[in-house]
C-alpha positions in Angstrom: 0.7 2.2 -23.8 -0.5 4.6 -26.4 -1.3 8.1 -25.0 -4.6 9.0 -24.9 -6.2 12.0 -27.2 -7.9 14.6 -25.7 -8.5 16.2 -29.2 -12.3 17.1 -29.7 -12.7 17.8 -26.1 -13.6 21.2 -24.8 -11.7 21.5 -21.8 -7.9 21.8 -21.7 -5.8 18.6 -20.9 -4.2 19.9 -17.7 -8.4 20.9 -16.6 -9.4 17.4 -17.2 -6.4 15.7 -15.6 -7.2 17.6 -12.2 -10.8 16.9 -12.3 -9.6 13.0 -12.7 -7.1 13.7 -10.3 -9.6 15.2 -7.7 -12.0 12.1 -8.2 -9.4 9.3 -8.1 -6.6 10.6 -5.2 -9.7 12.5 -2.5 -11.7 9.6 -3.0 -15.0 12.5 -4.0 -18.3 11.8 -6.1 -18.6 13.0 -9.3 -20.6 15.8 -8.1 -18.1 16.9 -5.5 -15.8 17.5 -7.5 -18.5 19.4 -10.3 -18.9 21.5 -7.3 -15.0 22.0 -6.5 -14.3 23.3 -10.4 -17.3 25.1 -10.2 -15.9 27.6 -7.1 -13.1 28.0 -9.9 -15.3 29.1 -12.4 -15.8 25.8 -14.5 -19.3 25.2 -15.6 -19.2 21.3 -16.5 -21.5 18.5 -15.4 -21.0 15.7 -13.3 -21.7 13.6 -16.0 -18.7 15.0 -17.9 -16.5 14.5 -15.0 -17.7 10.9 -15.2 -17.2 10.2 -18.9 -13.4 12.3 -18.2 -13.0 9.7 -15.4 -14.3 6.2 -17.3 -11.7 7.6 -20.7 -8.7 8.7 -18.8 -8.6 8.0 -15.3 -7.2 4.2 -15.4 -3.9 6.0 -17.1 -3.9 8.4 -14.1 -5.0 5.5 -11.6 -1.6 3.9 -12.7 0.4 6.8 -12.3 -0.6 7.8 -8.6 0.3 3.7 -8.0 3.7 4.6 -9.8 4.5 7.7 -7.6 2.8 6.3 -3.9 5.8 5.5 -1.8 7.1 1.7 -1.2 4.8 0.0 1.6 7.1 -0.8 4.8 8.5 -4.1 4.9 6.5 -5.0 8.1 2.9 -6.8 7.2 0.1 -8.2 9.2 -3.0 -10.2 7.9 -6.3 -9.0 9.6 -9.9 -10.6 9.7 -12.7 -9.6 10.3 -16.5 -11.1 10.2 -18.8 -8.2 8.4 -22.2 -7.9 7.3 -23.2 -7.6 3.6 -26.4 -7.2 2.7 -27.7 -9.1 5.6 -25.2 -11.9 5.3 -21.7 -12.9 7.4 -18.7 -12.6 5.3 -14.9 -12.8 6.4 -12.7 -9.6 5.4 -9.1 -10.5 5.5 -6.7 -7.4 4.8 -3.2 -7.4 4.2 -2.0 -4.0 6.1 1.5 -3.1 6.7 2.8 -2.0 9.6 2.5 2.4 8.9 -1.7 1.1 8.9 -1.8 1.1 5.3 -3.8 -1.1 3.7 -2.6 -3.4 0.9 -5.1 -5.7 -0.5 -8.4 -6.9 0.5 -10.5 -10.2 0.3 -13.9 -10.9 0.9 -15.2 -14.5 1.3 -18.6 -16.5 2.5 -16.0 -19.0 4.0 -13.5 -18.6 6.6 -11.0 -20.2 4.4 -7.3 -20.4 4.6 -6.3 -21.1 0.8 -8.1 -18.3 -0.3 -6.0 -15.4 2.6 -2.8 -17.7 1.3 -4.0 -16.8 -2.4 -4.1 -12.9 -1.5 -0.5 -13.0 0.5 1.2 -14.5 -2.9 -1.3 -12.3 -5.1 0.2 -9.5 -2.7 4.1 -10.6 -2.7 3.9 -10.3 -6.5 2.6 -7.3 -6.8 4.6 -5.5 -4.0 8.2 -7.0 -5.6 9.6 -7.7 -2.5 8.8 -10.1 0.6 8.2 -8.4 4.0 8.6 -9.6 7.1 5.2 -10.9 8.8 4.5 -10.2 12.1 2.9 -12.9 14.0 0.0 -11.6 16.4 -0.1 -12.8 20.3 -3.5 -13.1 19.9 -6.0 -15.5 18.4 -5.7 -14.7 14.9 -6.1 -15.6 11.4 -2.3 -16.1 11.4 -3.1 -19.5 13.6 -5.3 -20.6 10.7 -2.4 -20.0 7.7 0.2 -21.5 9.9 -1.7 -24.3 11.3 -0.4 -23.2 14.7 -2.4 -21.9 17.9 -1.0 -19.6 21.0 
């Protein structure tokens, strides 16, 4: 991938990279982090940090993926019924065993192709195969594996 120019801009790169930063690994609005640069003496608007984020930040995005540790090798598949906008929909999450979460799905159907679809959408991405746990409870395991407990 070609590296990206930040010729014609008025901030330095390293200023522009942490604002991205900020915004993509804290998870903070636009105007959050505006407000963070500001107590450092910046004077830039939100809507720069926005346009800095929309040009650069899927290179960064990829590099935090790069450098975040290897998911443990212990997974579990959870499901849950939420509401969206006034309707039922199924969340199934793929989270290992530390509580991090993998992947998600959401689906109007409770609808075992599609959770099998995100465990193989999952295994290639991650590079390796974990080992699944298999809940005591009811589960949405019982509906993947056709089995009940």
């Amino acid at each position: 991938m070609d590296q990206l120019s930040y010729r014609r801009h008025r901030f330095l790169p390293p200023i522009i990279q942490h604002a991205i930063w900020l915004y993509l690994r804290f998870t903070l609005s636009y105007r959050d982090v505006e407000e963070l640069l500001a107590e450092r003496g910046l004077d830039l608007s939100y809507e720069t940090v926005r346009r800095w984020v929309l040009k650069f930040g899927p290179g960064i995005a990829r590099k935090l993926r790069r450098c975040r540790p290897r998911p443990s090798d212990r997974w579990h598949l959870d499901e849950m019924v939420v509401r969206i906008a006034g309707k039922r929909r199924y969340l199934w999450r793929a989270v290992d065993h530390e509580g991090e979460v993998l992947d998600i799905l959401v689906q109007r159907r409770r609808d075992k192709h599609a959770a099998l679809r995100l465990m193989r959408k999952l295994l290639k991405k991650q590079g390796f195969t974990p080992k699944l746990q298999r809940p005591t409870s009811w589960a949405p395991m019982d509906l993947l594996f056709g089995t009940s407990t």
